[in-house]
Structure formats: structure tokens, C-alpha cells
N, C-alpha and C positions, 0 to 999 in steps of 0.2 A: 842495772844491767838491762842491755834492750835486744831484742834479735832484729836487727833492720834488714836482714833479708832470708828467705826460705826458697831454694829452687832443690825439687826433686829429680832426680835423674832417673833412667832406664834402668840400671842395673840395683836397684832396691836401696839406695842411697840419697839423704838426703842432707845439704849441706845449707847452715847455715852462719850468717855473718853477726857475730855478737859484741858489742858496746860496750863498755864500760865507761863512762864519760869523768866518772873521777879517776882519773889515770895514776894516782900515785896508791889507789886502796883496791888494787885488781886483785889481791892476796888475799886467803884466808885467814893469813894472821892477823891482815886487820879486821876481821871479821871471826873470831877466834869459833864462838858459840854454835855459826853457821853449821861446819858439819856437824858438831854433838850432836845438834838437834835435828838433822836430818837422819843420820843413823839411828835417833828412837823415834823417829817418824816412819823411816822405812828400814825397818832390822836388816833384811835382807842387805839391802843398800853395799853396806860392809865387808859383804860377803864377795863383793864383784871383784872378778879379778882384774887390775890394773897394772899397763907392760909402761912403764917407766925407768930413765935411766939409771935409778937407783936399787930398782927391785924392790922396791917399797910396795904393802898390801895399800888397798885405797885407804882403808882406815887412816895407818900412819901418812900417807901421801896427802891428805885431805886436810892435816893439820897445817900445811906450807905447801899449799897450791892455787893455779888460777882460778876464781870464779868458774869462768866459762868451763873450766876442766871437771870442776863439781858439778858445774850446770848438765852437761854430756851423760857424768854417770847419774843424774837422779834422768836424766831423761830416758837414759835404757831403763832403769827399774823401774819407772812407771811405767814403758810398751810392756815392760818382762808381765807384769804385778797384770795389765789389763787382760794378755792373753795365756797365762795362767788357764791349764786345761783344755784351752780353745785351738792353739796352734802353736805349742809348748816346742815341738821339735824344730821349729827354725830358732839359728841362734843371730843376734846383731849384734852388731861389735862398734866402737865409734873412736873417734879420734878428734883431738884437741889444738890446734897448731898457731902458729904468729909469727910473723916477719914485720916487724914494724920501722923495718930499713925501706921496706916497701908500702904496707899499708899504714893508716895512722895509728899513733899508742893509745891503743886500746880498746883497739880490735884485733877480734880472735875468727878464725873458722872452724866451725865445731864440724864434725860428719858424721850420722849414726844411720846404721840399716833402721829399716823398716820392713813389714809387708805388707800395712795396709797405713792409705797415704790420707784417709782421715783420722784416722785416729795417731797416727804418726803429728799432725798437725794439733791433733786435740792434745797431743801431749807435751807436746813443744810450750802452748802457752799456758800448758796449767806449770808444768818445771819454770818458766820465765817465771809466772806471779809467785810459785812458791817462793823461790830466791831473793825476787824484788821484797815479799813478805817479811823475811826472814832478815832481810839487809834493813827493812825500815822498821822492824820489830813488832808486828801487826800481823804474824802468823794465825795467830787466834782467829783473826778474821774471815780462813778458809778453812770450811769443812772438809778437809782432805780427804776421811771416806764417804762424802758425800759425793765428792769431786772424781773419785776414783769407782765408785758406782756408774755415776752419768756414762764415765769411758768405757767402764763395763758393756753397758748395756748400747752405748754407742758403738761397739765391737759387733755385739750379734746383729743390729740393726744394717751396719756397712758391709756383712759378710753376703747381703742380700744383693748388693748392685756392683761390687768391685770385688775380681776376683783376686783370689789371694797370690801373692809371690812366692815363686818358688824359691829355696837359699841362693840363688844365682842372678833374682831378679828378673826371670822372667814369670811370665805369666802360666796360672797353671789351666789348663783348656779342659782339663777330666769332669769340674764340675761347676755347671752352669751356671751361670750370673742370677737368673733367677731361677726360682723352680716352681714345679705347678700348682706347691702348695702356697706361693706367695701369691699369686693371681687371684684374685676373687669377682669372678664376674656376678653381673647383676642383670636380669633380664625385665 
């Protein structure tokens, strides 16, 4: 799976375009182990609510679903997981779609809110490598809470020069880009 494109918009959304280049194993099923092992990677995970035609929880959805539609929910529960305490009361929401009458098979457009558009992007490719991880079976490879620290602390670091979205996507003006305790002069 690849994301060949990422364009953020105004109103706190950002959409991107995802690959699957082996076009007949875009399903979970062929991938069976994928969600198990993301739901005891990320417990929470399971808990996401998922509006599908069948009224299925993600859980059972995830057993006979698209990549890219598993890719969306680990990507909200990793923003959910990074700002945890920090900006707990915005919610994001994402959505999964394809027309491949129109685009080619096996591509997807995923969309998920955000409110901060680095760490929006840090999360984007850590969810990419996890899946890529996870499809070539070399998850062990990444320290996931080591990876999900870095985000951490990438969160408080961005809260310092980009200000936060409000749930409508706009920007919130009440409090400053930097403040006077971030400046450190030197005479």
C-alpha cells in the first residue's frame, strides 16, 4: 500500500490518495492476521465506531474490508492516541471511498480530520509503514511506542508555531503562535 498523494484543505481535512498495486489482494481477507494484530497493537482501535452499510462494529468490519479502510481507522487512533490529554475535545472522523469506473483499481481516497497538520502528516506515514509492516510481516521492525512517543512529543513541540483548529477548521486566534516563554533572548 502507498499514499501517492496528501493535500490538506481549509476546513481541517485532509485527503489522501492510496495504492494498492496488487489489485486482486486489496482485502483483508487476504490478509487475515492484519487487523488481529492491529487491534492488540492498538486496543482502543476496536472500540472506533464504524458507519458502514452493514452496521457492522470495526472489529467485525475489519475481518472483510479494504486496506485503505483499515489504513483510515489506524490513522485516527494514532492522531486520537497522540493528542490523548492535549486537545482530547476535538473529534475527527474519516471516510474511505473508490470509483474505479473512474480512477484506476486500486485506488482508494481516504479523508480524515485533523487539527494539527504536522503531526496529521507524522501520522499518515507512521499508519502507511505500519500496514506496509504488517503486509510484508516485519512489524517487529518498528518500535511502535517508541514511534508513538516521537508523535507525542512532536505534538507539544508543533503546538508552539501552528495554531490549533478549531472542530470547523478554522483557526483559533485566542491563543498565540508563540508565547513569551518560548522566546529566549540572549544579550
Amino acid at each position: 500500500m502507498r499514499v501517492t498523494d496528501i493535500t490538506f484543505d481549509d476546513s481541517g481535512k485532509v485527503k489522501l490518495t492510496v495504492e494498492i498495486p496488487e489489485t486482486d489482494a486489496y482485502l483483508t481477507t487476504h490478509a487475515p492476521n492484519m487487523p488481529r494484530i492491529l487491534f492488540r497493537m492498538f486496543p482502543y482501535l476496536a472500540a472506533q465506531r464504524c458507519f458502514n452499510q452493514h452496521g457492522k462494529s470495526l472489529r467485525r468490519e475489519a475481518l472483510d474490508t479494504e486496506v485503505p479502510h483499515l489504513f483510515e481507522h489506524l490513522l485516527l487512533e494514532i492522531q486520537k492516541q497522540v493528542r490523548r490529554g492535549i486537545r482530547a475535545n476535538i473529534s475527527i472522523t474519516g471516510e474511505t471511498e473508490w470509483n474505479w469506473s473512474i480512477d484506476p483499481r486500486g485506488s482508494f481516497h481516504v479523508t480524515v480530520g485533523y487539527d494539527n497538520e504536522i503531526v496529521a502528516l507524522a501520522s499518515i506515514r507512521l499508519a502507511e509503514r505500519i500496514i506496509n509492516a504488517l503486509d510484508s510481516k516485519e512489524i517487529a521492525l518498528i518500535d511502535v511506542d517508541r514511534e508513538m512517543q516521537r508523535l507525542r512529543q512532536l505534538v507539544k513541540a508543533s503546538r508552539r508555531f501552528i495554531p490549533p483548529l478549531r472542530g470547523n477548521g478554522s483557526v483559533r486566534d485566542d491563543e498565540p503562535l508563540i508565547s513569551s516563554e518560548d522566546i529566549e533572548l540572549t544579550v
